[in-house]
N, C-alpha and C positions, 0 to 999 in steps of 0.2 A: 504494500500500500504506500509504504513512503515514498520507493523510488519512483512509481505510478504519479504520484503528487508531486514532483521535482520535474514533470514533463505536463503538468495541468492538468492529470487525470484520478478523477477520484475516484475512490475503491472504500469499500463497504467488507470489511469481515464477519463474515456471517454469525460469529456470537455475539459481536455488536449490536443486530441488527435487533436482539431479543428484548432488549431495552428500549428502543424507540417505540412510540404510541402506536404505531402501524408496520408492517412490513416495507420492506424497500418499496415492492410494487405501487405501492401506496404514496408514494413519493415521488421522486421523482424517476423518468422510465431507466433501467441500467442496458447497457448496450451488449454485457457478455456476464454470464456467471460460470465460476471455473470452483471446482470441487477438487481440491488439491491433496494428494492421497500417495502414500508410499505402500508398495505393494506387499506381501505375503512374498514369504520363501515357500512357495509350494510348488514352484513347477520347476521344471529340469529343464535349460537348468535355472537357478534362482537366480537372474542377473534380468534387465531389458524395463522398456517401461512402456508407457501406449497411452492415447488419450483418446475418446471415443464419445459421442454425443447421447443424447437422449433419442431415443428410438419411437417416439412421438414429437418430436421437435417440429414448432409450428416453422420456426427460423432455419431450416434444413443448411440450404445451401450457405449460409453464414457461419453456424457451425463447423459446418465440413472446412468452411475455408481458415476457420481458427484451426481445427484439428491439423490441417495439410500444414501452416506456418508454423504450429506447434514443432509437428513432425521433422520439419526440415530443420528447426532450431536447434532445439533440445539436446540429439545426441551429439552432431558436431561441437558444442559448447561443453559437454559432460564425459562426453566419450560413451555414456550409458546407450546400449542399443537398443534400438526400438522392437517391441514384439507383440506385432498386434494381431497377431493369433491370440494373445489372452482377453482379446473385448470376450463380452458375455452378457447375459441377462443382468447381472447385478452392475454393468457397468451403465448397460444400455435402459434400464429401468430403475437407476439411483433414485432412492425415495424422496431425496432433496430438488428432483428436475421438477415436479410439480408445485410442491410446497413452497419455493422462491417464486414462482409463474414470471421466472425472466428466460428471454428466448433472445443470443442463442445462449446456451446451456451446455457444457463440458465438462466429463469427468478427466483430469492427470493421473495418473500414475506412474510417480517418476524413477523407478525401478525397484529393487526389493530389498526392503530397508531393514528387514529385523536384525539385530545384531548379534544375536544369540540362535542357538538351534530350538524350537520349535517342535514340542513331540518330536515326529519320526524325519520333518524338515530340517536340511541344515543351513545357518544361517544367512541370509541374502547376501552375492556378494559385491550387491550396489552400496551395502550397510557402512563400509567406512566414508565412501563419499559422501552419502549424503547426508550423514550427522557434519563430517568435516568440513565440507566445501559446500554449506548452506546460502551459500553467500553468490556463488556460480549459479547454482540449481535459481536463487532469487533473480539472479543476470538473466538466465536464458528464459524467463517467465517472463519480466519485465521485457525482453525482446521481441519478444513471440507478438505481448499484449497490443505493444506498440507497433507494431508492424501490420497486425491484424488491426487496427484503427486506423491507421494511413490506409491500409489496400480500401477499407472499404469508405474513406473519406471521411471519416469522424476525425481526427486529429493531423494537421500540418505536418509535412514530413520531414522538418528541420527538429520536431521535437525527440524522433528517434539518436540524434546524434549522441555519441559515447553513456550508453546507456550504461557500460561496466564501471564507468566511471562515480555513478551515484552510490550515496550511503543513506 
């Protein structure tokens, strides 16, 4: 949210938002909602990340083109690789896509974060970057965000410049 507001753009953290008299909705319209999530060590192998819309999404094609700027960000910035083979019902039918009623709407999953083994799972091993290099993972969001508001004409494209540069 900070670095988002050092380029003009506000941002709303969803337990924020439990306080205010109304829902965002209710205020004024937001132009993306992102459900920012570190994945489960459960798949083989436990490394990669993906981000994937709501599968009722009124805003389709705006999603998809956050998801696609996502994509093309993310891993070159992180090194984490993309693996979106893991979308799924719980990605595509997040119980938070409704209850924000903001369109478009995205879940992150920025690879597989647990840092310890898990039952029969052995621990993700995105787990050291992304506690360590929180601050990257915060760059390549704030890129993605801004870039996806230039393409689609919400924000001047002078406001993307040295985005790693903010704190």
């Amino acid at each position: 949210a900070a670095r988002l507001a050092v380029h003009g753009v506000g941002a709303l953290i969803m337990g924020q938002w439990y306080e205010l008299p109304e829902p965002p909705e209710a205020a004024d319209p937001a132009d993306l909602f992102l459900a920012l999530h570190y994945d489960a060590a459960v798949y083989s192998p436990p490394t990669g990340g993906f981000a994937d819309r709501w599968a009722n999404e009124a805003a389709a094609e705006a999603a998809d083109a956050f998801v696609r700027i996502w994509s093309e960000t993310y891993p070159v910035a992180t090194g984490i690789a993309l693996h979106n083979e893991r979308r799924n019902a719980n990605t595509r039918f997040y119980y938070a896509y409704p209850a924000v009623k903001v369109a478009p709407a995205v879940l992150i999953e920025h690879g597989c974060g647990s840092p310890v083994p898990v039952g029969i799972y052995p621990p993700g091993q995105d787990s050291a970057f992304l506690h360590n290099e929180i601050e990257t993972v915060a760059d390549a969001n704030t890129a993605a965000v801004l870039s996806y508001l230039i393409e689609r004409g919400l924000l001047p494209a002078e406001e993307a410049e040295d985005v790693s540069d903010d704190d």
